[in-house]
N, C-alpha and C positions, 0 to 999 in steps of 0.2 A: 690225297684221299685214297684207300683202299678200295682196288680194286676187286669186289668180289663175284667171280663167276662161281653162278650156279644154277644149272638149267634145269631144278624146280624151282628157280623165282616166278617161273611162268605160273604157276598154283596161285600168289597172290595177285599177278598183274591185277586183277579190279581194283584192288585195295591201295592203287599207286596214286597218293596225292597230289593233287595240282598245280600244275607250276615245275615238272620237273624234266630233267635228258635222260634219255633213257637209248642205252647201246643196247640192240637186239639182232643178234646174227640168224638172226629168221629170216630176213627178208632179202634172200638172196636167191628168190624163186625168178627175178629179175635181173640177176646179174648178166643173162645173156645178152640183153638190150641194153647194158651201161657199158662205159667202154672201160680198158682195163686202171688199175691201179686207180680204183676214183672207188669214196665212201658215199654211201645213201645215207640222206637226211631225209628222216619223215618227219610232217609237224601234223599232230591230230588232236581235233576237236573233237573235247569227251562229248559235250552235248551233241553234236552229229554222228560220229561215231566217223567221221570222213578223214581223210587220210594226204597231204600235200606235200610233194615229195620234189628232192634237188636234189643236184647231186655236186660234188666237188672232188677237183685232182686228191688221192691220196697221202700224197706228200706233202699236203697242209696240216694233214692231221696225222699226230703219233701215236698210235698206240702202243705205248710198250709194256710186253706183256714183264718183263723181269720186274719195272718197276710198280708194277701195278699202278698204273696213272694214264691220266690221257691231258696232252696236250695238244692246243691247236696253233696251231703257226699264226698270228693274226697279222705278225710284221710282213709275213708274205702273203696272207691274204688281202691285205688291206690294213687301214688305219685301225684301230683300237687295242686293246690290253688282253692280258691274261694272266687270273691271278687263281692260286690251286695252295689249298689248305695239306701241311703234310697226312698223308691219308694213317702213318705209324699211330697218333693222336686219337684213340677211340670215341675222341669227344667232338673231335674237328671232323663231321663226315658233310661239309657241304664245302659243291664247289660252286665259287662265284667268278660268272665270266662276262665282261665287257662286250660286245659283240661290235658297238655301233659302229655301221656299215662294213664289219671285217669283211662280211658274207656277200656285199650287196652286188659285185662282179659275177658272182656265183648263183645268183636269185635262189638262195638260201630262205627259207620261210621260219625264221623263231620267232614264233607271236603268243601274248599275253594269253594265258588260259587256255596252251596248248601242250599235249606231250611231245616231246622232239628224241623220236629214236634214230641212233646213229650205229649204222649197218656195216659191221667187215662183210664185205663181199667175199674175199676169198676165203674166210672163215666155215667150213661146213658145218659146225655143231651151229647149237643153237645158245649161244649165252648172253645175258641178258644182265644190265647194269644200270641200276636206278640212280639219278643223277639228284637231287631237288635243284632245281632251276630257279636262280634268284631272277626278279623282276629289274631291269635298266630301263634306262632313256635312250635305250636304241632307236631310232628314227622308223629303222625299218618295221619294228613292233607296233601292231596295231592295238590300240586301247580295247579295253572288255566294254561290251556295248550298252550303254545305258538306255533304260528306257526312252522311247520317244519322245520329244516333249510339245504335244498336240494338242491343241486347244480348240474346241467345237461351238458354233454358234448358233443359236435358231434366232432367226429375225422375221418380220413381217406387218401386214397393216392388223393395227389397234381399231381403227373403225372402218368401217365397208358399208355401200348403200344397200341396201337389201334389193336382189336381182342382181346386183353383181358378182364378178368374183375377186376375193380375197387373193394377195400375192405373199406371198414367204419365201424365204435362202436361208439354206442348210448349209453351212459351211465349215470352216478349217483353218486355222494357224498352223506353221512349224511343216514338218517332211514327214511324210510315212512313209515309213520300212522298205527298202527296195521289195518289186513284187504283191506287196501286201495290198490287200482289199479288205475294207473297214464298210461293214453294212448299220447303217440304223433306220430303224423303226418311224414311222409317222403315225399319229395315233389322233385323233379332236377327241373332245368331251367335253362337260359341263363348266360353266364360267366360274367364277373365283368370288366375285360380289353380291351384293343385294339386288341384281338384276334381275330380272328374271331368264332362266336359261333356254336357249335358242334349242328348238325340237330336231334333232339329226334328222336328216334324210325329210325332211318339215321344211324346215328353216335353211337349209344347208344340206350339203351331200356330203355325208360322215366320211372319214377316213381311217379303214379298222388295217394296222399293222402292213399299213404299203412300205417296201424296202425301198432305201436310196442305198445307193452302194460307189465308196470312193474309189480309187484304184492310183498309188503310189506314181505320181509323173503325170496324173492325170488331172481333170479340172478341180480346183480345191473351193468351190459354191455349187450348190444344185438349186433351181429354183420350182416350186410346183405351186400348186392353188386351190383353192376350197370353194366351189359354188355357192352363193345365196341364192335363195327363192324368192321372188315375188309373193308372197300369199294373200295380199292382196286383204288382210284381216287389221283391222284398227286396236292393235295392241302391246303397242311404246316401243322402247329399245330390247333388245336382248341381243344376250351375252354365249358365245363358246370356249373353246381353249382349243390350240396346236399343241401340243408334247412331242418331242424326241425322243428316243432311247435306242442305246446299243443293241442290236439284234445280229451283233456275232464278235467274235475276242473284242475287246476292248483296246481303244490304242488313245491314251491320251486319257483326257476327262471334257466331260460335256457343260462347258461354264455361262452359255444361254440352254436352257433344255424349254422353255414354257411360251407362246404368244398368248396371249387371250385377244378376242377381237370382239368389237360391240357392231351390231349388226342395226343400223339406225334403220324405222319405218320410216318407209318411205309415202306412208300412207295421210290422210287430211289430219295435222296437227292436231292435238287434245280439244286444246282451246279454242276451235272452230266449229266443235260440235255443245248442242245444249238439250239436253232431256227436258221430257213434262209428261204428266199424266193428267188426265180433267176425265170427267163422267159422271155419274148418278149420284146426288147428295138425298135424295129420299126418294124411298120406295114403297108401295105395298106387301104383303106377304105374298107369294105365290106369283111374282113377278121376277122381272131380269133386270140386272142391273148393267151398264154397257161403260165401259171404259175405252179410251183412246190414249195410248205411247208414243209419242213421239220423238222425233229430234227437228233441231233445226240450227242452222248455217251453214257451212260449207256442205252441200249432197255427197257425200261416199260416190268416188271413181266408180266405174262398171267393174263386177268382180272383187270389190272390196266389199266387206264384213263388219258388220258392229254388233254387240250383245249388251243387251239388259236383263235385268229380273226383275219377276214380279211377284208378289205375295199379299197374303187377305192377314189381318190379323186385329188384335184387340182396339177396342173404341178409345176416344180419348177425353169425352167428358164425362158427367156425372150421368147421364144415362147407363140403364143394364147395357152389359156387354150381348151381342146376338153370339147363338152359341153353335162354334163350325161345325157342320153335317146336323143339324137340330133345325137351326134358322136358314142357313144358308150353306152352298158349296162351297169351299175355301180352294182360294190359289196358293199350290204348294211352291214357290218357289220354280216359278216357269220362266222361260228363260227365251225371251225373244230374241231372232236373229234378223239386222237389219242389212240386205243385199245393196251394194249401189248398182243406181238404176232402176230398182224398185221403189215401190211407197216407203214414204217418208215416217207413216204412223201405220201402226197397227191397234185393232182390237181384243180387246179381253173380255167375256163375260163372267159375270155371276148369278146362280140360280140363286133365290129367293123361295123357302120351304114355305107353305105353311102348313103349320103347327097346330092351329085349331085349337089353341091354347090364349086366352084373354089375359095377356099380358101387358100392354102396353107398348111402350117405343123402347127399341133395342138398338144398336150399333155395333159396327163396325168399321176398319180400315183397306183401303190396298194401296201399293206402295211399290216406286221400285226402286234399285238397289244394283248393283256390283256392275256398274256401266264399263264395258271393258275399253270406253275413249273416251274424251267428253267432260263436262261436267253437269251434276243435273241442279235443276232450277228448281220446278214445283214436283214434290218426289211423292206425296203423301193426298190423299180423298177418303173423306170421312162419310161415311154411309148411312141412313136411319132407317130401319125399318120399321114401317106403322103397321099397326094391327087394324085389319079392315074388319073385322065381325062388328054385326048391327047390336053390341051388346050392350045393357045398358046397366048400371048400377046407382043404386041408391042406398042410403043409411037412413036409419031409423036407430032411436036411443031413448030414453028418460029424458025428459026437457031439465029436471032436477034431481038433487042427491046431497043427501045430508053430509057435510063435511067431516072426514074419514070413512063414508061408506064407496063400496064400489059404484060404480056408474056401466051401466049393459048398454052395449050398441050390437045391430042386426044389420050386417050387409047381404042386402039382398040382387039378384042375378036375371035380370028376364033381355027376351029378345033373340036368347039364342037356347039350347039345349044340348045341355053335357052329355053325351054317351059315358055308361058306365066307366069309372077308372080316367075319365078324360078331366083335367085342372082348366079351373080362368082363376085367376090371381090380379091383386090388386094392393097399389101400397098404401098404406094407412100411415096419417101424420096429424097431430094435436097441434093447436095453436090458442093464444090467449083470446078471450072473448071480448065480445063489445055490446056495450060502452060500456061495462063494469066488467073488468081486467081481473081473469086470477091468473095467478103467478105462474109458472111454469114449474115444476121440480118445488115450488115454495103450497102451492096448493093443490099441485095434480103432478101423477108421476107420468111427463109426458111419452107421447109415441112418436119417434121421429125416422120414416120409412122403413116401419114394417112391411112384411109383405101378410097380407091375407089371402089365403087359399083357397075352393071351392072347389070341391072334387062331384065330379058328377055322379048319378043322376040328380044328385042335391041342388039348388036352385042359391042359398043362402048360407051367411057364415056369420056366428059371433066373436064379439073379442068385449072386454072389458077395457076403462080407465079408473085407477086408481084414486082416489081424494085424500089429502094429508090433514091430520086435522094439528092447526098451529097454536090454539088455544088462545089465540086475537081476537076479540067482538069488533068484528068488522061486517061490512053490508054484504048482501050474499052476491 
């Protein structure tokens, strides 16, 4: 191979591909401290920029400048070969050389993915010769280093009592990188299923982006823990989650990253507790209606919690509905808390309006609902309110009425006295007569729970029934 000096090749040196020998009579800022007739070998790492240097007797290596070539003695250095493309050949410019162990007496460094410049010492210029350096199976040559092959694990308990604490290990397969330190991340959050999710820093004592950090030689498991709380509240299992994650370079992949843990109450079974409500099935206007909640079986621990709801709402028979804030105060959806160690039942009331309005019997419900333990039994009490005014009504009408004429009735009001703009109301309903039956819809168009009205200062109210006439000589 031709040997060509030229001391601007130094203008491209960046541009020198990898993998090659490179003679550079520069580095003989050193010669003082080598002893004579010996060449410097450097071998440097493009990616460090670092530089490892040997050195060997001269007269292993030839450099001759006539023939423009360089040979290296490997029979006198040691075992291996040396094989040189004629450099006259403008197509042949690579040389290929044997090395295995020529060097290794000499701790000579040619390694994979390094440049190797080869220094006349007593050369004072500076000339510089680009080799491309083929790759051997020289022993001494270290291999280019492959990624790590690291394998990360998060483990830990799936279920925990509540008040205790949860145990988890952060661990590791395979070696990390001499030197290297590998931090990650701990993270908890919300559960993964149809559970309901455990309340951080509630239910548990969150953990927001605590480091665990490995250290190469060092222990390859970390183990830490997650608190439960006691809260001492009657409200089933609930669920979190552990997470991992890289929180500096990356080395390897993380092939457990997730625990979720279910956090069991520790608190009196579902099934030991039983709800009821009982209280007032009828009332007057202008009264209070008294309700009692309770549970009963197992009593709630001291500092343990239970909740219900409670709520007023629509009647459930064929009576009027009582109308909330008119008739009576309504329970919006109140929401009792039962302490253990406390009473076992609570009360609720309801105000009872009156209206001053002659209506009759109205209803209403209360009920409760969204027991957060428990099951409930009797959930539901139906309420009636009577009208208490002394009032009295009577009808009057035509005892008779020719068939198809109208028929007049007169409801009249005493007992009490409507202030102007004030209603008594009453419902009006037709039935067949006796002992001689007319037909309903076939001889009268009947009236089946109208209401009639009576607005005061008025005492009385009329309404009509209709008669059909069917053109039958029949009795009257």
């Amino acid at each position: 191979m031709a040997k060509d000096k030229d001391n601007n090749t130094n203008n491209s040196k960046n541009n020198i591909p990898e993998n090659t020998i490179k003679e550079d009579n520069n580095l003989n800022s050193d010669k003082n401290n080598i002893p004579e007739d010996t060449i410097k070998v450097a071998a440097v790492d493009p990616n460090t920029q670092g530089t490892q240097t040997s050195t060997i007797p001269e007269d292993l290596i030839d450099v001759s400048e006539g023939e423009e070539s360089i040979d290296i003695d490997a029979e006198n250095a040691g075992s291996g070969s040396d094989s040189e493309q004629d450099s006259s050949d403008p197509e042949q410019e690579t040389i290929t050389r044997d090395f295995t162990n020529a060097f290794d007496e000499r701790n000579i460094d040619v390694t994979h993915g390094f440049d190797t410049t080869i220094t006349d010492i007593d050369d004072e210029e500076t000339d510089e010769e680009i080799f491309p350096f083929t790759e051997t199976d020289d022993p001494i040559a270290a291999p280019l280093q492959e990624p790590p092959d690291v394998k990360w694990f998060l483990s830990g308990d799936q279920i925990v009592q509540e008040g205790q604490p949860a145990n988890y290990t952060l661990s590791y397969e395979g070696d990390l990188p001499i030197n290297q330190a590998v931090t990650l991340l701990i993270n908890t959050g919300p559960g993964l299923t149809l559970l309901p999710d455990a309340i951080a820093d509630n239910d548990y004592i969150s953990i927001n982006n605590n480091q665990i950090t490995f250290l190469a030689g060092g222990p390859k498991s970390i183990s830490f823990q997650v608190q439960t709380n006691p809260d001492n509240i009657l409200e089933g299992d609930e669920e979190y989650t552990v997470r991992a994650s890289f929180g500096s370079e990356p080395v390897g992949i993380i092939v457990t990253d997730l625990v979720q843990t279910v956090i069991i109450d520790s608190t009196v079974p579902s099934s030991d507790i039983e709800w009821n409500i009982s209280g007032t099935q009828f009332i007057d206007e202008g009264s209070t209606a008294q309700y009692s909640i309770s549970y009963n079986g197992i009593p709630l621990v001291i500092g343990q919690t239970a909740t219900i709801t409670v709520t007023t709402g629509a009647g459930l028979t064929l009576l009027p509905d009582a109308s909330a804030n008119a008739d009576y105060i309504p329970v919006n959806s109140q929401v009792l808390t039962f302490v253990g160690g406390g009473p076992q039942s609570q009360i609720v009331n309801v105000q009872i309006l009156n209206d001053f309005n002659v209506e009759g019997e109205e209803e209403y419900t209360i009920s409760i609902s969204n027991n957060s333990i428990g099951i409930i039994n009797d959930s539901i009490v139906q309420t009636v309110i009577s009208d208490p005014d002394s009032a009295i009504w009577d009808i009057q009408g035509q005892p008779t009425v020719n068939e198809g004429d109208d028929s007049s009735y007169t409801v009249n009001l005493s007992g009490i006295s409507l202030a102007p703009g004030q209603t008594a109301s009453v419902i009006l309903n037709t039935q067949d007569g006796n002992p001689v039956i007319a037909i309903e819809d076939t001889d009268y168009v009947s009236i089946d729970g109208d209401v009639l009205t009576i607005t005061g200062p008025s005492t009385s109210a009329n309404f009509i029934v209709e008669t059909l006439s069917d053109n039958i000589i029949e009795a009257d």
